[in-house]
C-alpha atoms as one frame of an Amber mdcrd trajectory, in Angstrom:
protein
 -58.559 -48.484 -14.076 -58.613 -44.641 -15.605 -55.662 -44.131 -17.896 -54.392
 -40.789 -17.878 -52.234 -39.508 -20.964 -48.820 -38.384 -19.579 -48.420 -35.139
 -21.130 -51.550 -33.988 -18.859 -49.079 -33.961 -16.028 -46.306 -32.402 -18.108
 -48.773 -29.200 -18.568 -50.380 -29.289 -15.231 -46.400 -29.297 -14.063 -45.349
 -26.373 -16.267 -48.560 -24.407 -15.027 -48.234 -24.947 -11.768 -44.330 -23.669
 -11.850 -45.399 -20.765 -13.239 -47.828 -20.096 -10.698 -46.569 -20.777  -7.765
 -43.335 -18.520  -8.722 -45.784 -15.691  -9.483 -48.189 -15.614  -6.560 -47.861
 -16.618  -3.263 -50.409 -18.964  -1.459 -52.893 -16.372  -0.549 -53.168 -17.095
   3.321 -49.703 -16.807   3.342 -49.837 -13.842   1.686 -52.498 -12.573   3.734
 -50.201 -13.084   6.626 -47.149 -10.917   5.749 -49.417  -8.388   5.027 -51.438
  -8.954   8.426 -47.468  -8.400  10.249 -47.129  -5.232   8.182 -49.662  -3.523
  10.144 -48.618  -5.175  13.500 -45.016  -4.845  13.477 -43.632  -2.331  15.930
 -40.232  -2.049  14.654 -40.351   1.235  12.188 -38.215  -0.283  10.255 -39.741
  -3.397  10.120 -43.067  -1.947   9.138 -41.405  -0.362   6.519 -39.310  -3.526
   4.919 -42.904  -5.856   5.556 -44.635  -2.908   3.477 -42.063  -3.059   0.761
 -42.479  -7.033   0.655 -46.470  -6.357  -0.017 -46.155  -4.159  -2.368 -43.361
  -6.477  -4.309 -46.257  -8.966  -4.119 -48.625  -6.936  -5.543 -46.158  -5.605
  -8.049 -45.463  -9.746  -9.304 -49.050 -10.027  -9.874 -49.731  -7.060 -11.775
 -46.973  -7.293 -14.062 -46.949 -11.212 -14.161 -43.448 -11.886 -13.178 -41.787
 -13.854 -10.455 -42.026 -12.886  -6.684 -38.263 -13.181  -5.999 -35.238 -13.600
  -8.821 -34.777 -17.061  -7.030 -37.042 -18.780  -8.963 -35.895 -21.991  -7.137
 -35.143 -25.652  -7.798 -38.591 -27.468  -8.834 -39.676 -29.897  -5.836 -42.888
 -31.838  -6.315 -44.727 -34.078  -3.988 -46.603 -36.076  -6.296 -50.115 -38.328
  -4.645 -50.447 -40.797  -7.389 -53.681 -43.277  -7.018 -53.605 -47.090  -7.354
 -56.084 -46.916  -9.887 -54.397 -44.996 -12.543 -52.709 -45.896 -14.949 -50.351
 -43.369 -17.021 -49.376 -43.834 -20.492 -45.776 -43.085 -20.313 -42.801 -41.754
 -17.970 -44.341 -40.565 -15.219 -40.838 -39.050 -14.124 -39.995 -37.859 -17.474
 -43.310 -36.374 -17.473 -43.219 -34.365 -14.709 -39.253 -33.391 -15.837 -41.025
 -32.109 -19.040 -42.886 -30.053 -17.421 -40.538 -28.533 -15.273 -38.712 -28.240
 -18.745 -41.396 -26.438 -20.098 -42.968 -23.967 -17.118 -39.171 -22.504 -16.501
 -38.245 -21.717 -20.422 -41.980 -21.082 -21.458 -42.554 -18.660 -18.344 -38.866
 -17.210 -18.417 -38.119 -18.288 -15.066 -34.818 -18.151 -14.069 -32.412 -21.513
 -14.608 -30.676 -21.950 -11.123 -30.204 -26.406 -11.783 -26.100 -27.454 -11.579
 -25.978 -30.242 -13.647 -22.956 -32.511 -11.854 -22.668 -30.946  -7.732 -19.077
 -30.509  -7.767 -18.295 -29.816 -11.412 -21.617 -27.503 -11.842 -22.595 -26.590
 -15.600 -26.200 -25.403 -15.641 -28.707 -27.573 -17.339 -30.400 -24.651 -18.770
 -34.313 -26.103 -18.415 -34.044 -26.152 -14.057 -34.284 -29.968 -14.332 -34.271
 -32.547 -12.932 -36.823 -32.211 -10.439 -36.360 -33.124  -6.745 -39.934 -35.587
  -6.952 -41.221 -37.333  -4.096 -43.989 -39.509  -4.684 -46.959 -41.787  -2.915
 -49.051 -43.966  -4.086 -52.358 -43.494  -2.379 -56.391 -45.006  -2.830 -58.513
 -43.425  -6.069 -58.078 -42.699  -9.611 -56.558 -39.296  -9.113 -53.106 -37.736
  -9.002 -52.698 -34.732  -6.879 -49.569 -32.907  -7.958 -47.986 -30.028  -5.078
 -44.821 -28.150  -7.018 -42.992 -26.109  -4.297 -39.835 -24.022  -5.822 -37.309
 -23.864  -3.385 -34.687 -21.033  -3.327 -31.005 -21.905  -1.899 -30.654 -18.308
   0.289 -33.018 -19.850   2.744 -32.245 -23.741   1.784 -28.621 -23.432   2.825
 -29.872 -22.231   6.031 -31.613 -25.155   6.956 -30.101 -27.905   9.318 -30.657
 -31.749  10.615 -29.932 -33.491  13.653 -29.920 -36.641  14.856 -30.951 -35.962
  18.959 -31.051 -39.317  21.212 -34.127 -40.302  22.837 -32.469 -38.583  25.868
 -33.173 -34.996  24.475 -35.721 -33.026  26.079 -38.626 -31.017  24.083 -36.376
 -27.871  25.108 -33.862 -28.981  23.517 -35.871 -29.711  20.538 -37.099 -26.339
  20.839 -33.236 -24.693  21.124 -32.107 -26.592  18.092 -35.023 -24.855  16.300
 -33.937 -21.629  17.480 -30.271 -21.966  17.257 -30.860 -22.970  13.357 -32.493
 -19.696  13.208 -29.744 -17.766  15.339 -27.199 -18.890  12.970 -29.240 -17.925
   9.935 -29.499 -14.900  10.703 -30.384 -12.179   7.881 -29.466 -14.623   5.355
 -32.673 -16.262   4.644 -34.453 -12.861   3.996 -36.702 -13.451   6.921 -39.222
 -13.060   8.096 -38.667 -16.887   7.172 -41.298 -19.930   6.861 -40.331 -22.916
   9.319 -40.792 -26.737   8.755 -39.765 -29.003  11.418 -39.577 -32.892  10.461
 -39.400 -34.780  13.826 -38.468 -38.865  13.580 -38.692 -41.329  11.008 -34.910
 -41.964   9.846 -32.246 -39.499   8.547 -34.055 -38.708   5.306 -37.328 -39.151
   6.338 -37.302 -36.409   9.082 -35.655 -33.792   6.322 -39.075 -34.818   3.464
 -41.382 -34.438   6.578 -40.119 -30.798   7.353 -40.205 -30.037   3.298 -43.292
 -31.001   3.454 -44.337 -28.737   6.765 -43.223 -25.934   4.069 -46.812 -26.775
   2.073 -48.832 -26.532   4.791 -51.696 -24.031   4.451 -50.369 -20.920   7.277
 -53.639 -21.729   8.683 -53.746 -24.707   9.376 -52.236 -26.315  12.853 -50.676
 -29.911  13.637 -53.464 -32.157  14.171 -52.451 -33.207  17.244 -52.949 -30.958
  20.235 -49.542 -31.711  21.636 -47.730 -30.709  18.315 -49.697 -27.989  17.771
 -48.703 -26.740  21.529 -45.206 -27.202  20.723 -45.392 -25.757  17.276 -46.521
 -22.110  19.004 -43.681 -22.704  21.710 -40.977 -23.096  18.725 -42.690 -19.503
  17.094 -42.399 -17.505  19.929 -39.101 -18.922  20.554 -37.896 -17.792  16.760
 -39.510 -14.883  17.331 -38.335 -13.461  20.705 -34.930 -13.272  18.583 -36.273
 -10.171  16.977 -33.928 -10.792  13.967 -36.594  -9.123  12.300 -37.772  -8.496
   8.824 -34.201  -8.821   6.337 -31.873  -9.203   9.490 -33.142  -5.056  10.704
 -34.169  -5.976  13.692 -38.204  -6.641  14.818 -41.070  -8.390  16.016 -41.436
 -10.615  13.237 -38.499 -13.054  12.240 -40.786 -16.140  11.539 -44.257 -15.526
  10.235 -45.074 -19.394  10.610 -43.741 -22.819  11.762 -45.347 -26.096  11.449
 -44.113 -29.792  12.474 -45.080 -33.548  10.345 -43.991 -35.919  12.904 -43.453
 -39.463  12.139 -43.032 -43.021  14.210 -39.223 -43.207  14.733 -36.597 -45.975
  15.808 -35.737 -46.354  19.601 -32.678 -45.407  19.767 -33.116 -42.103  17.607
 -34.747 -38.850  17.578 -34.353 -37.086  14.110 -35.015 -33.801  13.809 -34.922
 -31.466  11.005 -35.492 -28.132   9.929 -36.402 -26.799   6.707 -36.131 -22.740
   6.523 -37.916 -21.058   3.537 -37.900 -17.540   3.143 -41.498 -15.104   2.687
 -41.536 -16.224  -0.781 -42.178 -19.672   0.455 -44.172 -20.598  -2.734 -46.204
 -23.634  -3.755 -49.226 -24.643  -5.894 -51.183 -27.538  -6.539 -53.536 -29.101
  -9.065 -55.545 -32.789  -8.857 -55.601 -34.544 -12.313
């Protein structure tokens, strides 16, 4: 059994938050700048060549991407054979504590939903965790701003749904968002497992690498389908109009009950951002 001191996570956290507000993943950020030379829309060129050099401006200067510095959401992979001296929760809450004052990261948390008051640190954090094999913890922390969470939608299809109609709820999420996600937007598409399993799965399509296709051939198929669907909207870069509206979707799929067919989408904006660190 390795013990592991609990403030390691509380740093790793606060680092990580700081990070992954500062600097997008780099294939992602490879990407938007790939559809700033592509994009045939004049104006779209222009607002995708703007976005790069925002980037480039954050990492010079050291300051956050986008003003949303978002609510903290971390996917924590916690082995069996660790043991942590302490809160693991409040641990990772510390940190969030920490990364948001300590990197003067803006403090977007409502502390009670209906009668607000700001908690002034951005926690608590929304944490999801797993316990998997090993001795290691493998901690993801994704900030999540609201312009492009609000946008995003869930569904609960019957088994009696087509993969069209998968495909139009995809696309009608994105008709009715509109500008208002800044797009060109990130899409995550959680497909079965129960009402709040299919919403985690397509949070968790956010943090896949841009590269990186479903596994399975199918889902992969259909994944490219759903893009070109998005896309042929030519909502464009910031609502202007364009080839590029979604820069990249991905689907998690998981097992789901007979009678059901979940199905949930998760819309991040460009500034989809997320970092991670093994401990």
């Amino acid at each position: 059994m390795r013990e592991l001191d609990a403030q390691q996570i509380t740093n790793t956290v606060a680092r990580l938050c700081i990070e992954a507000n500062r600097k997008l993943p780099q294939d992602l950020e490879a990407c938007i700048h790939c559809k700033a030379e592509t994009e045939t829309s004049p104006l779209g060129k222009g607002i995708l060549q703007d976005l790069c050099a925002n980037m480039d401006a954050a990492a010079k200067l050291e300051i956050p991407v986008c003003q949303d510095t978002g609510m903290a959401v971390v996917f924590a992979e916690v082995g069996q054979e660790v043991h942590i001296s302490g809160s693991f929760e409040d641990a990772v809450n510390r940190g969030v504590s920490k990364g948001y004052t300590e990197g003067l990261l803006r403090c977007s948390v409502a502390a009670d939903p209906i009668r607000r008051g700001n908690t002034g640190d951005n926690t608590p954090a929304v944490l999801h965790t797993r316990l998997v094999p090993g001795d290691k913890i493998r901690l993801t922390v994704a900030p999540k701003g609201f312009g492009s969470e609000n946008m995003s939608r869930l569904k609960m299809l019957t088994p009696a749904a087509s993969e069209q109609d998968i495909i139009d709820f995809v696309v009608d999420t994105m008709r009715q968002a509109g500008s208002n996600p800044c797009p060109p937007v990130v899409l995550g598409v959680g497909i079965g497992g129960d009402f709040e399993k299919c919403a985690e799965l397509a949070k968790q399509a956010l943090c896949r690498p841009v590269s990186e296709k479903n596994a399975d051939p199918y889902y992969a198929e259909l994944e490219q389908k759903m893009l070109d669907a998005v896309n042929a909207l030519h909502i464009g870069p910031q609502g202007f109009g364009g080839d590029v509206t979604c820069l990249t979707l991905a689907i998690e799929q998981y097992p789901t009950h007979i009678a059901g067919l979940p199905v949930a989408v998760n819309v991040g904006c460009h500034v989809t951002r997320h970092a991670s660190a093994a401990l």
